[in-house]
C-alpha positions in Angstrom: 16.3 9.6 25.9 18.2 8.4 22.5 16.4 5.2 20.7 17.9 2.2 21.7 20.6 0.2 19.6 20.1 -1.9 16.9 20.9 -4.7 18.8 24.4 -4.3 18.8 24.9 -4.6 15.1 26.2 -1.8 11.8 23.4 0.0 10.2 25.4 -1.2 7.1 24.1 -5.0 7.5 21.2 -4.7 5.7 20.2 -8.5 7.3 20.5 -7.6 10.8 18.5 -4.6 10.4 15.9 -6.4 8.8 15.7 -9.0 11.6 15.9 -6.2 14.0 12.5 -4.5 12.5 11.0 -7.7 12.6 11.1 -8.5 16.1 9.7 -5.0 16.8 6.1 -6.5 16.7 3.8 -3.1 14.8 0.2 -4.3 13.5 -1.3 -1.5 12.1 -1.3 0.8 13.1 2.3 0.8 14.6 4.3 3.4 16.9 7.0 3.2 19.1 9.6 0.4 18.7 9.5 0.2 15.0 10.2 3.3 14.9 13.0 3.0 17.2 15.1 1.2 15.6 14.6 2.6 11.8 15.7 6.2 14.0 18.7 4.4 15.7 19.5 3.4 12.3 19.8 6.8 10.6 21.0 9.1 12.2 24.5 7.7 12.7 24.5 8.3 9.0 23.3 11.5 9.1 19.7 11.8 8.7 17.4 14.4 10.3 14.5 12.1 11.3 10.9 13.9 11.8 8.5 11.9 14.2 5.3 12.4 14.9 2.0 10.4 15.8 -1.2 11.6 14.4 -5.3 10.4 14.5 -7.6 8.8 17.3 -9.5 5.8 17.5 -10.3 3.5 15.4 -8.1 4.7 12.7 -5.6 6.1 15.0 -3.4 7.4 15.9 -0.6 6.5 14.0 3.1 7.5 14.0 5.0 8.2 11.0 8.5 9.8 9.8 10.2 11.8 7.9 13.8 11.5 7.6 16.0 13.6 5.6 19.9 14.4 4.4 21.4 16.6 2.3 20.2 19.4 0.5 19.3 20.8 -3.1 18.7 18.5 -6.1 17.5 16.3 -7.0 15.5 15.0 -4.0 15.5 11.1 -4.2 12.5 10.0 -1.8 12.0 6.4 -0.5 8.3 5.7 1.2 7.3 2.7 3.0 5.5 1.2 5.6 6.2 -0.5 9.0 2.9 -1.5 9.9 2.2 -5.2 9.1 -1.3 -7.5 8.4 -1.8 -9.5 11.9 0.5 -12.7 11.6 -2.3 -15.1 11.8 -1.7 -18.6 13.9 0.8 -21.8 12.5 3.4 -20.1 12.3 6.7 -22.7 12.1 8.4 -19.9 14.2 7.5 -16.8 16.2 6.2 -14.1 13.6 8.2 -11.7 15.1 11.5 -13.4 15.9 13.6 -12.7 12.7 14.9 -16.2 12.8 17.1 -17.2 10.0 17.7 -20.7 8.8 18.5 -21.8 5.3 19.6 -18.1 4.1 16.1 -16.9 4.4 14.9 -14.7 7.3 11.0 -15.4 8.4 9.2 -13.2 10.4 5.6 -10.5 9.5 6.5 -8.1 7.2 10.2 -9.7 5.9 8.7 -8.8 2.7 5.7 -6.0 2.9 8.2 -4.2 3.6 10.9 -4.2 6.7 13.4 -6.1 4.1 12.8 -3.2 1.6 13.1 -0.5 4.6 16.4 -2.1 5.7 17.5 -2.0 2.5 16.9 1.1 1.7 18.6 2.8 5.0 22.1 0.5 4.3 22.4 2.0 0.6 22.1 5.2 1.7 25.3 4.3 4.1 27.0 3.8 0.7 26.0 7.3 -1.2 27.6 10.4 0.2 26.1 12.8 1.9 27.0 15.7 -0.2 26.0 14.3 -3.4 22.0 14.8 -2.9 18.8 15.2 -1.1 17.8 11.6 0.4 14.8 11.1 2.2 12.7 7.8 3.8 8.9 8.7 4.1 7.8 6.0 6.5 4.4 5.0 7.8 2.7 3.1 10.5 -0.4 3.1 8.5 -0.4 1.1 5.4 -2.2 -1.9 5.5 -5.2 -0.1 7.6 -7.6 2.8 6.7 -4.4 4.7 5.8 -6.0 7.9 6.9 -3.4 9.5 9.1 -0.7 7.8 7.1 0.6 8.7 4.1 -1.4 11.5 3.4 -0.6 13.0 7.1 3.2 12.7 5.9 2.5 14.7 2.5 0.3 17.6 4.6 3.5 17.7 6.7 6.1 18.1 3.8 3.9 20.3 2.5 4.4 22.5 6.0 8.1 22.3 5.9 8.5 23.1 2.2 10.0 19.7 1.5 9.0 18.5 -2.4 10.9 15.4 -3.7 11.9 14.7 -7.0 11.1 11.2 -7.2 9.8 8.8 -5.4 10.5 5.1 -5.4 7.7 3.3 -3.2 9.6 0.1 -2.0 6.6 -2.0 -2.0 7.4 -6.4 -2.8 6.8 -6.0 -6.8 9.0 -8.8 -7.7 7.0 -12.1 -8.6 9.6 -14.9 -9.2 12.9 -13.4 -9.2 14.1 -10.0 -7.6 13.9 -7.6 -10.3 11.2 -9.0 -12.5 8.6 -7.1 -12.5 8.7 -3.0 -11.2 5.2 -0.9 -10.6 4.5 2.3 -12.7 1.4 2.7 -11.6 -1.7 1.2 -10.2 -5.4 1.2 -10.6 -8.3 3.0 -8.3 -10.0 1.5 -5.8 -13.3 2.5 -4.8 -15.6 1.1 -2.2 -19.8 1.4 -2.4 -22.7 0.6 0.2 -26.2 0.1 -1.5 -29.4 0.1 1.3 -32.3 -0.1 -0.5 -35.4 0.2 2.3 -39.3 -1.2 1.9 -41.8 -1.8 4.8 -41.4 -5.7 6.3 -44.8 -7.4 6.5 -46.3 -11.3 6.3 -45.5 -13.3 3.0 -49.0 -14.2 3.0 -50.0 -10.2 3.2 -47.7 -9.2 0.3 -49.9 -6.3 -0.7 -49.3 -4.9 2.9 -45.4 -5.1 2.6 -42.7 -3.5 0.4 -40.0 -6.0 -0.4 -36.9 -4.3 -1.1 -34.9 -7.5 -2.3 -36.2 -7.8 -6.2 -35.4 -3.8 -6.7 -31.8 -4.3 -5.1 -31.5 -7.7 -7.3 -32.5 -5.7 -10.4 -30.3 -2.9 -10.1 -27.5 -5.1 -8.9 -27.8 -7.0 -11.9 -27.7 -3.8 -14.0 -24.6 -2.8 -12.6 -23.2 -6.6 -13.0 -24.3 -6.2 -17.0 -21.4 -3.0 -17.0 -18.8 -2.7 -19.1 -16.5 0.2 -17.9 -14.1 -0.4 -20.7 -11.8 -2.9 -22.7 -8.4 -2.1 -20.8 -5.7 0.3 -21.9 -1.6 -0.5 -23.1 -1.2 -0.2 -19.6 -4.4 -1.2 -17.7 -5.9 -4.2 -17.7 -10.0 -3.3 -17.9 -12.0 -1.8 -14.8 -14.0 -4.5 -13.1 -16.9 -4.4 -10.4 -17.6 -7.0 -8.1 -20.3 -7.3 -5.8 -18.5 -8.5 -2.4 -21.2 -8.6 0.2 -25.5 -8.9 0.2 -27.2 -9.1 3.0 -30.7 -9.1 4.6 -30.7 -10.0 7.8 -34.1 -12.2 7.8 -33.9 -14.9 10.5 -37.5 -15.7 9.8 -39.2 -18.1 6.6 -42.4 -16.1 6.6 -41.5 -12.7 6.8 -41.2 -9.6 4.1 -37.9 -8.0 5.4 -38.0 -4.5 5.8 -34.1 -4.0 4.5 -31.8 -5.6 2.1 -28.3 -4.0 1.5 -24.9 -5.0 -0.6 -21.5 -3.8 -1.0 -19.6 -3.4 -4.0 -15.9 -3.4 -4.8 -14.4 -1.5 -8.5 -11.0 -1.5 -9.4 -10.7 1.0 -11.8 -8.0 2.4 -14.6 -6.7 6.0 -15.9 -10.2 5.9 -17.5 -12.5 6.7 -14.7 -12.3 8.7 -11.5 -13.8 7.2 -8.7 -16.2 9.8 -7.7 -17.7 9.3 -11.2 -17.9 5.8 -10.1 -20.2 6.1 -7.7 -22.7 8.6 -8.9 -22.9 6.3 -12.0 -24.1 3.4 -9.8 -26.3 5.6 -7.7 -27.8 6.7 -11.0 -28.6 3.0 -11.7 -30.0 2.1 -8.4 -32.2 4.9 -8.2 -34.0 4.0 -11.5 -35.1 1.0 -9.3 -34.7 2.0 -5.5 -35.7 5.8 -5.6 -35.3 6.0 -1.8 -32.4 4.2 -1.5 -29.3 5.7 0.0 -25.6 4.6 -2.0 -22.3 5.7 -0.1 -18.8 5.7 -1.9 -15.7 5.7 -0.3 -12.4 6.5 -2.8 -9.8 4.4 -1.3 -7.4 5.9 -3.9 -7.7 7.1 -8.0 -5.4 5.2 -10.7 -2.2 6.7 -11.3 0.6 5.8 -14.1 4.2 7.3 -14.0 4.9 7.0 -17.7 7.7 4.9 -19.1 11.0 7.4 -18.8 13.9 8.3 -17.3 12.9 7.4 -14.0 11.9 4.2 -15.1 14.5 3.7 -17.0 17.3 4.3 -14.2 15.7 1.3 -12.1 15.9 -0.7 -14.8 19.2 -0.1 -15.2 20.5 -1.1 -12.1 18.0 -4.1 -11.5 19.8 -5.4 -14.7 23.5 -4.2 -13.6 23.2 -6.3 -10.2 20.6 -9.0 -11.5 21.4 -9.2 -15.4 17.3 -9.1 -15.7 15.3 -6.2 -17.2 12.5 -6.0 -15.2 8.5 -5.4 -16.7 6.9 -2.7 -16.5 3.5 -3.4 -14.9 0.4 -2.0 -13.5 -1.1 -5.1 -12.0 -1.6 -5.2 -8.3 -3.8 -3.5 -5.8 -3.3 -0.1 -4.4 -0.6 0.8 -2.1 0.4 4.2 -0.5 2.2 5.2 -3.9 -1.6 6.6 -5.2 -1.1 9.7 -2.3 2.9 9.8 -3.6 2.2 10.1 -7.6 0.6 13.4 -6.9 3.7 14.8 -5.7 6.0 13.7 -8.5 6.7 10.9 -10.6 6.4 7.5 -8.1 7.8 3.9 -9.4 7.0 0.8 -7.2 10.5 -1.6 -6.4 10.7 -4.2 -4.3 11.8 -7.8 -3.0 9.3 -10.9 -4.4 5.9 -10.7 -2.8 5.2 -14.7 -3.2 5.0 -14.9 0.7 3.6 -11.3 1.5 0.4 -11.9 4.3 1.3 -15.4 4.8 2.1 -17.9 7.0 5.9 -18.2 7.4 6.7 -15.0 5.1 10.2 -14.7 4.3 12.9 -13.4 2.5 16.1 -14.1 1.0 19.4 -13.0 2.8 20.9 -12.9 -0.8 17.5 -11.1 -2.3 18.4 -8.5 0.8 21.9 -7.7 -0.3 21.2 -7.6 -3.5 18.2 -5.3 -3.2 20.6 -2.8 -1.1 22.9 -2.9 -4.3 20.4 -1.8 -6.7 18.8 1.1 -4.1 22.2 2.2 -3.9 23.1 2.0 -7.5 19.7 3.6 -8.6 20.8 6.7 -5.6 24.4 6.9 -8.0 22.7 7.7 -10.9 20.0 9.8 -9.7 23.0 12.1 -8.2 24.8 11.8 -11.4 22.2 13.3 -13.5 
Protein backbone atom coordinates (compact mmCIF):
# COMPACT_ATOMS: atom_id res chain seq x y z
CA UNK A 1 0.00 0.00 0.00
CA UNK A 2 1.68 3.51 -1.02
CA UNK A 3 2.19 6.06 2.05
CA UNK A 4 -0.43 8.36 2.38
CA UNK A 5 -0.39 12.07 0.95
CA UNK A 6 0.99 14.85 2.47
CA UNK A 7 -2.10 16.21 3.23
CA UNK A 8 -2.92 17.34 -0.09
CA UNK A 9 -0.16 19.81 -0.37
CA UNK A 10 3.56 20.07 -2.98
CA UNK A 11 6.57 18.55 -1.47
CA UNK A 12 7.98 21.90 -2.68
CA UNK A 13 6.25 23.94 0.41
CA UNK A 14 8.76 23.45 2.66
CA UNK A 15 5.90 24.98 5.49
CA UNK A 16 3.36 22.49 4.86
CA UNK A 17 5.71 19.70 5.03
CA UNK A 18 6.92 20.78 8.15
CA UNK A 19 3.41 21.09 9.67
CA UNK A 20 2.64 17.82 8.13
CA UNK A 21 5.70 16.06 10.22
CA UNK A 22 4.56 17.65 13.08
CA UNK A 23 1.20 16.40 13.48
CA UNK A 24 2.69 12.83 12.95
CA UNK A 25 3.10 12.46 16.83
CA UNK A 26 6.89 10.16 17.04
CA UNK A 27 8.50 10.18 20.70
CA UNK A 28 11.44 8.36 20.62
CA UNK A 29 11.64 6.12 19.41
CA UNK A 30 9.38 6.73 16.37
CA UNK A 31 8.03 4.48 13.39
CA UNK A 32 5.39 4.55 11.22
CA UNK A 33 3.65 7.79 10.36
CA UNK A 34 6.65 10.00 10.47
CA UNK A 35 7.98 8.03 8.31
CA UNK A 36 5.13 8.15 6.06
CA UNK A 37 5.03 11.27 5.19
CA UNK A 38 8.96 12.07 4.80
CA UNK A 39 8.49 8.67 2.08
CA UNK A 40 5.38 10.34 0.43
CA UNK A 41 7.51 13.31 0.15
CA UNK A 42 10.45 11.91 -1.87
CA UNK A 43 9.80 9.83 -4.01
CA UNK A 44 7.69 12.00 -6.24
CA UNK A 45 11.05 13.59 -6.71
CA UNK A 46 12.83 10.71 -7.23
CA UNK A 47 14.36 9.22 -4.35
CA UNK A 48 14.87 5.51 -3.55
CA UNK A 49 13.85 5.39 0.05
CA UNK A 50 15.32 2.41 2.26
CA UNK A 51 13.06 1.47 5.38
CA UNK A 52 13.68 -0.59 7.93
CA UNK A 53 12.93 -1.00 11.83
CA UNK A 54 15.65 -2.38 13.90
CA UNK A 55 16.10 -3.27 18.08
CA UNK A 56 13.75 -4.54 20.94
CA UNK A 57 12.68 -3.27 24.08
CA UNK A 58 13.69 -0.85 25.91
CA UNK A 59 15.76 0.71 23.36
CA UNK A 60 13.78 -0.56 20.53
CA UNK A 61 12.99 -1.06 18.02
CA UNK A 62 13.37 1.82 16.02
CA UNK A 63 12.78 2.60 12.25
CA UNK A 64 15.01 4.47 10.18
CA UNK A 65 15.75 5.45 6.41
CA UNK A 66 17.77 5.74 3.86
CA UNK A 67 16.89 7.57 0.93
CA UNK A 68 18.91 8.09 -2.08
CA UNK A 69 19.09 9.80 -5.87
CA UNK A 70 21.46 10.02 -8.34
CA UNK A 71 24.61 8.43 -8.74
CA UNK A 72 28.58 9.04 -8.68
CA UNK A 73 30.16 12.10 -7.13
CA UNK A 74 30.20 13.66 -5.03
CA UNK A 75 27.71 12.18 -2.48
CA UNK A 76 26.07 15.07 -0.54
CA UNK A 77 24.39 13.31 2.60
CA UNK A 78 21.75 15.03 4.96
CA UNK A 79 21.10 13.01 8.48
CA UNK A 80 18.49 13.84 10.93
CA UNK A 81 16.19 12.78 13.20
CA UNK A 82 12.30 12.35 13.57
CA UNK A 83 12.09 11.28 16.92
CA UNK A 84 11.15 14.14 19.36
CA UNK A 85 11.74 14.76 23.51
CA UNK A 86 8.01 14.04 25.09
CA UNK A 87 6.07 17.51 24.70
CA UNK A 88 5.63 17.97 28.33
CA UNK A 89 2.08 19.64 29.62
CA UNK A 90 1.05 23.71 29.08
CA UNK A 91 1.21 23.69 25.98
CA UNK A 92 -0.81 27.02 24.36
CA UNK A 93 -1.75 24.56 21.59
CA UNK A 94 -1.66 20.84 20.81
CA UNK A 95 2.09 19.80 20.50
CA UNK A 96 1.38 17.99 17.64
CA UNK A 97 -1.01 20.14 15.66
CA UNK A 98 1.33 22.34 13.41
CA UNK A 99 -0.72 25.36 14.07
CA UNK A 100 0.53 28.52 12.56
CA UNK A 101 -0.23 31.96 13.81
CA UNK A 102 1.89 34.97 13.65
CA UNK A 103 4.25 33.46 10.78
CA UNK A 104 5.60 30.95 13.26
CA UNK A 105 4.57 27.27 13.24
CA UNK A 106 4.51 25.54 16.96
CA UNK A 107 4.38 22.14 17.43
CA UNK A 108 7.35 19.17 19.16
CA UNK A 109 10.15 19.05 17.12
CA UNK A 110 9.40 22.47 14.69
CA UNK A 111 12.97 22.92 15.46
CA UNK A 112 15.03 19.59 16.65
CA UNK A 113 14.53 18.87 13.62
CA UNK A 114 11.11 18.35 11.32
CA UNK A 115 11.73 22.17 10.09
CA UNK A 116 15.29 21.15 9.12
CA UNK A 117 14.03 17.69 7.57
CA UNK A 118 11.36 19.57 5.52
CA UNK A 119 13.72 21.74 4.46
CA UNK A 120 16.02 19.72 3.36
CA UNK A 121 13.53 17.35 1.16
CA UNK A 122 12.06 20.81 -0.74
CA UNK A 123 15.75 21.93 -1.79
CA UNK A 124 16.43 18.88 -3.12
CA UNK A 125 13.10 19.54 -5.46
CA UNK A 126 15.19 22.44 -6.73
CA UNK A 127 18.67 20.55 -7.60
CA UNK A 128 18.56 18.19 -10.56
CA UNK A 129 18.65 14.88 -10.52
CA UNK A 130 21.54 14.30 -12.77
CA UNK A 131 23.78 16.72 -11.22
CA UNK A 132 24.74 14.38 -7.98
CA UNK A 133 24.40 11.79 -5.39
CA UNK A 134 21.73 13.17 -2.74
CA UNK A 135 20.86 11.25 0.16
CA UNK A 136 18.64 11.98 3.66
CA UNK A 137 19.88 9.54 6.55
CA UNK A 138 17.00 9.74 8.82
CA UNK A 139 16.40 8.35 12.30
CA UNK A 140 13.79 7.48 14.81
CA UNK A 141 16.29 7.34 17.38
CA UNK A 142 17.99 10.51 18.43
CA UNK A 143 17.00 11.86 21.46
CA UNK A 144 16.96 8.17 23.22
CA UNK A 145 19.76 5.58 23.78
CA UNK A 146 20.51 6.02 20.07
CA UNK A 147 21.52 2.45 19.80
CA UNK A 148 19.63 1.15 16.77
CA UNK A 149 19.80 4.62 15.33
CA UNK A 150 22.29 6.15 13.63
CA UNK A 151 24.85 3.60 13.97
CA UNK A 152 22.17 0.84 12.57
CA UNK A 153 21.97 3.30 9.46
CA UNK A 154 25.92 3.44 8.97
CA UNK A 155 26.12 -0.71 9.44
CA UNK A 156 23.48 -0.63 6.65
CA UNK A 157 25.33 1.71 4.16
CA UNK A 158 28.11 -0.08 4.94
CA UNK A 159 26.07 -3.40 3.47
CA UNK A 160 24.99 -1.60 0.38
CA UNK A 161 28.30 -0.01 -0.47
CA UNK A 162 26.88 3.43 -0.02
CA UNK A 163 29.81 6.06 1.32
CA UNK A 164 28.98 9.75 1.26
CA UNK A 165 31.11 12.55 0.73
CA UNK A 166 29.94 14.84 3.13
CA UNK A 167 27.62 15.01 5.47
CA UNK A 168 25.70 18.09 6.76
CA UNK A 169 23.82 16.97 10.09
CA UNK A 170 20.83 19.40 10.12
CA UNK A 171 20.66 19.72 13.76
CA UNK A 172 19.08 23.71 15.31
CA UNK A 173 22.78 25.29 15.55
CA UNK A 174 21.52 28.80 15.03
CA UNK A 175 21.39 30.81 18.39
CA UNK A 176 19.77 34.29 17.59
CA UNK A 177 19.61 34.56 13.92
CA UNK A 178 19.45 31.73 11.29
CA UNK A 179 22.87 31.33 10.15
CA UNK A 180 24.90 32.44 13.17
CA UNK A 181 26.50 30.02 14.42
CA UNK A 182 27.28 26.37 12.27
CA UNK A 183 28.83 23.08 14.29
CA UNK A 184 32.24 21.58 13.15
CA UNK A 185 32.42 19.47 15.73
CA UNK A 186 31.41 18.47 19.16
CA UNK A 187 32.88 17.16 22.35
CA UNK A 188 32.60 13.41 24.02
CA UNK A 189 30.30 12.38 26.25
CA UNK A 190 30.89 9.73 28.59
CA UNK A 191 28.74 8.40 31.41
CA UNK A 192 30.29 6.57 34.84
CA UNK A 193 28.59 4.49 37.76
CA UNK A 194 30.77 4.33 41.06
CA UNK A 195 29.34 1.50 43.87
CA UNK A 196 31.63 1.38 46.42
CA UNK A 197 30.32 -1.58 48.99
CA UNK A 198 31.15 -2.01 53.01
CA UNK A 199 29.22 -4.17 55.50
CA UNK A 200 26.03 -1.99 57.20
CA UNK A 201 26.05 -2.27 61.04
CA UNK A 202 24.80 0.01 64.28
CA UNK A 203 26.38 3.60 64.50
CA UNK A 204 26.99 2.81 67.95
CA UNK A 205 28.96 -0.59 66.89
CA UNK A 206 31.17 1.23 64.32
CA UNK A 207 34.06 -1.21 64.68
CA UNK A 208 31.53 -3.95 63.61
CA UNK A 209 30.56 -2.07 60.24
CA UNK A 210 32.30 -0.87 57.10
CA UNK A 211 31.08 2.46 56.00
CA UNK A 212 31.53 2.92 52.51
CA UNK A 213 30.42 6.74 52.38
CA UNK A 214 33.95 8.53 53.56
CA UNK A 215 35.98 6.29 50.81
CA UNK A 216 33.34 7.23 48.03
CA UNK A 217 33.55 11.00 49.39
CA UNK A 218 37.34 10.85 49.18
CA UNK A 219 37.76 9.52 45.93
CA UNK A 220 34.93 11.65 44.58
CA UNK A 221 36.66 14.60 45.75
CA UNK A 222 39.82 13.45 44.06
CA UNK A 223 38.26 13.29 40.90
CA UNK A 224 36.37 16.77 41.60
CA UNK A 225 40.21 18.25 42.26
CA UNK A 226 40.89 17.10 38.19
CA UNK A 227 42.10 19.08 35.74
CA UNK A 228 41.74 17.32 32.31
CA UNK A 229 43.07 20.23 30.48
CA UNK A 230 42.88 24.11 29.68
CA UNK A 231 40.70 23.89 26.43
CA UNK A 232 41.94 23.88 22.91
CA UNK A 233 41.41 26.83 19.71
CA UNK A 234 38.50 24.86 19.28
CA UNK A 235 37.38 23.22 22.60
CA UNK A 236 36.42 24.84 25.36
CA UNK A 237 38.19 22.50 28.48
CA UNK A 238 36.88 18.85 29.50
CA UNK A 239 34.76 19.08 32.64
CA UNK A 240 33.39 16.35 35.16
CA UNK A 241 30.47 16.66 37.01
CA UNK A 242 29.20 14.52 39.58
CA UNK A 243 25.25 14.32 38.70
CA UNK A 244 23.83 11.83 41.11
CA UNK A 245 25.00 10.29 45.05
CA UNK A 246 23.05 8.13 46.60
CA UNK A 247 22.71 5.85 49.67
CA UNK A 248 19.63 4.76 50.18
CA UNK A 249 19.57 4.84 54.24
CA UNK A 250 16.00 5.45 55.43
CA UNK A 251 17.29 4.97 58.98
CA UNK A 252 19.31 7.69 61.60
CA UNK A 253 21.22 4.95 63.35
CA UNK A 254 22.33 2.76 60.83
CA UNK A 255 25.95 2.11 58.93
CA UNK A 256 24.68 1.59 55.32
CA UNK A 257 25.99 -1.15 53.64
CA UNK A 258 26.20 0.77 49.97
CA UNK A 259 26.78 4.19 48.80
CA UNK A 260 26.99 4.79 44.99
CA UNK A 261 27.30 8.10 42.53
CA UNK A 262 27.24 8.87 38.95
CA UNK A 263 29.34 11.05 37.05
CA UNK A 264 28.94 13.01 33.82
CA UNK A 265 32.42 14.23 31.47
CA UNK A 266 32.18 16.13 28.55
CA UNK A 267 35.28 15.79 27.02
CA UNK A 268 37.53 17.39 23.94
CA UNK A 269 39.89 16.02 20.96
CA UNK A 270 42.24 15.55 23.96
CA UNK A 271 40.91 12.45 25.65
CA UNK A 272 39.11 9.37 24.49
CA UNK A 273 36.46 8.27 26.61
CA UNK A 274 37.59 4.89 27.42
CA UNK A 275 40.69 6.52 28.86
CA UNK A 276 38.26 8.34 30.81
CA UNK A 277 37.06 5.91 32.75
CA UNK A 278 39.91 3.68 33.58
CA UNK A 279 41.48 7.01 34.86
CA UNK A 280 38.70 7.38 37.42
CA UNK A 281 38.60 3.76 38.25
CA UNK A 282 42.29 4.06 38.90
CA UNK A 283 41.30 6.87 41.45
CA UNK A 284 38.59 5.14 43.12
CA UNK A 285 40.36 2.08 43.60
CA UNK A 286 43.25 3.83 45.63
CA UNK A 287 40.30 4.35 48.10
CA UNK A 288 37.51 1.63 47.34
CA UNK A 289 39.67 -1.42 46.21
CA UNK A 290 36.45 -3.57 45.86
CA UNK A 291 34.45 -1.19 44.30
CA UNK A 292 33.05 -1.80 40.89
CA UNK A 293 33.11 1.63 38.19
CA UNK A 294 31.09 1.15 34.85
CA UNK A 295 31.59 3.54 31.79
CA UNK A 296 29.32 3.94 29.19
CA UNK A 297 30.82 6.08 25.84
CA UNK A 298 27.85 7.88 24.75
CA UNK A 299 30.04 9.22 21.77
CA UNK A 300 34.12 10.44 21.40
CA UNK A 301 34.80 14.34 20.32
CA UNK A 302 35.04 14.84 16.78
CA UNK A 303 36.11 18.24 14.77
CA UNK A 304 35.72 18.53 10.94
CA UNK A 305 38.55 21.11 10.42
CA UNK A 306 37.87 24.58 9.02
CA UNK A 307 37.87 23.92 4.93
CA UNK A 308 36.17 23.71 2.02
CA UNK A 309 33.28 22.15 3.36
CA UNK A 310 32.98 24.56 5.82
CA UNK A 311 33.58 27.15 3.80
CA UNK A 312 30.72 26.30 1.19
CA UNK A 313 27.97 26.64 4.07
CA UNK A 314 29.26 29.61 4.88
CA UNK A 315 28.98 30.81 1.67
CA UNK A 316 25.47 30.36 1.20
CA UNK A 317 24.29 31.18 4.82
CA UNK A 318 25.88 34.67 3.87
CA UNK A 319 24.43 34.67 0.10
CA UNK A 320 20.65 34.21 1.49
CA UNK A 321 21.26 35.77 5.06
CA UNK A 322 24.19 38.47 4.36
CA UNK A 323 25.68 36.81 7.92
CA UNK A 324 28.89 34.74 8.13
CA UNK A 325 28.13 32.34 10.50
CA UNK A 326 30.82 31.03 13.57
CA UNK A 327 32.34 28.36 13.59
CA UNK A 328 31.76 26.52 16.93
CA UNK A 329 32.05 23.48 18.91
CA UNK A 330 29.83 24.23 21.76
CA UNK A 331 26.81 22.08 22.39
CA UNK A 332 26.17 18.56 23.46
CA UNK A 333 26.48 15.55 21.31
CA UNK A 334 24.12 14.79 18.56
CA UNK A 335 24.19 11.81 16.01
CA UNK A 336 26.95 13.75 13.86
CA UNK A 337 29.76 11.87 16.48
CA UNK A 338 28.56 8.22 14.50
CA UNK A 339 28.58 10.45 10.97
CA UNK A 340 32.24 12.20 11.36
CA UNK A 341 33.72 8.70 11.06
CA UNK A 342 32.48 8.31 7.71
CA UNK A 343 33.57 11.63 6.26
CA UNK A 344 33.83 15.16 6.99
CA UNK A 345 30.23 16.10 9.02
CA UNK A 346 29.28 20.02 9.67
CA UNK A 347 26.23 20.68 11.94
CA UNK A 348 23.39 23.49 10.14
CA UNK A 349 20.39 24.20 11.32
CA UNK A 350 17.30 26.58 12.20
CA UNK A 351 17.72 28.59 15.90
CA UNK A 352 17.52 26.21 18.77
CA UNK A 353 16.19 29.03 21.38
CA UNK A 354 12.89 26.94 21.70
CA UNK A 355 14.24 23.33 21.13
CA UNK A 356 12.57 20.90 24.20
CA UNK A 357 10.31 23.54 25.23
CA UNK A 358 7.02 24.46 25.85
CA UNK A 359 5.49 26.04 22.71
CA UNK A 360 8.64 25.27 20.42
CA UNK A 361 8.40 26.96 17.21
CA UNK A 362 9.79 28.10 14.17
CA UNK A 363 9.74 30.79 11.80
CA UNK A 364 7.87 30.33 8.37
CA UNK A 365 10.46 32.84 6.98
CA UNK A 366 13.52 30.94 8.95
CA UNK A 367 11.88 27.76 6.94
CA UNK A 368 12.16 29.23 3.53
CA UNK A 369 15.08 30.58 3.98
CA UNK A 370 16.72 27.59 5.41
CA UNK A 371 15.47 25.61 2.15
CA UNK A 372 17.46 28.39 0.08
CA UNK A 373 20.72 27.82 1.70
CA UNK A 374 20.29 23.66 1.70
CA UNK A 375 19.68 24.16 -1.85
CA UNK A 376 22.36 26.71 -2.62
CA UNK A 377 24.99 24.68 -0.53
CA UNK A 378 23.63 21.28 -2.97
CA UNK A 379 24.67 23.92 -6.25
CA UNK A 380 27.99 24.24 -5.19
CA UNK A 381 28.70 20.88 -3.94
CA UNK A 382 27.65 19.69 -7.63
CA UNK A 383 29.64 22.42 -9.08
CA UNK A 384 32.92 21.39 -7.60
Amino acid sequence: MPPPPIRGTSVADVVELTKALIAAESVTPARGAVFDVLEAALRPIGFAVDRFVCGEAPDGPVENLIAVRGTGGPHLAFAGHLDVVPPGEGWSAGPFSGEERNGLVYGRGAVDMKGAIAAFAAACAEVPAETGALSLLITGDEEGPAVFGTRAIIDRMAERGLAPDLCLVGEPTSTTRLGDMVKIGRRGSVNIWIEVTGHQGHVAYPHLADNPIPRLVAALAEIDALVLDEGTYWFQPSNIETTDLGVGNPATNVIPGRATARLSIRFNDRHRGEALVEQVRTIVARHAPNANVLGRVSGEAFLTPPGDFSDRIAAAIHAHTGLTPELSTTGGTSDARFLSRLCPTVEFGLLNATMHKLDEAVAVADLRTLQAIYATLARSVFAG
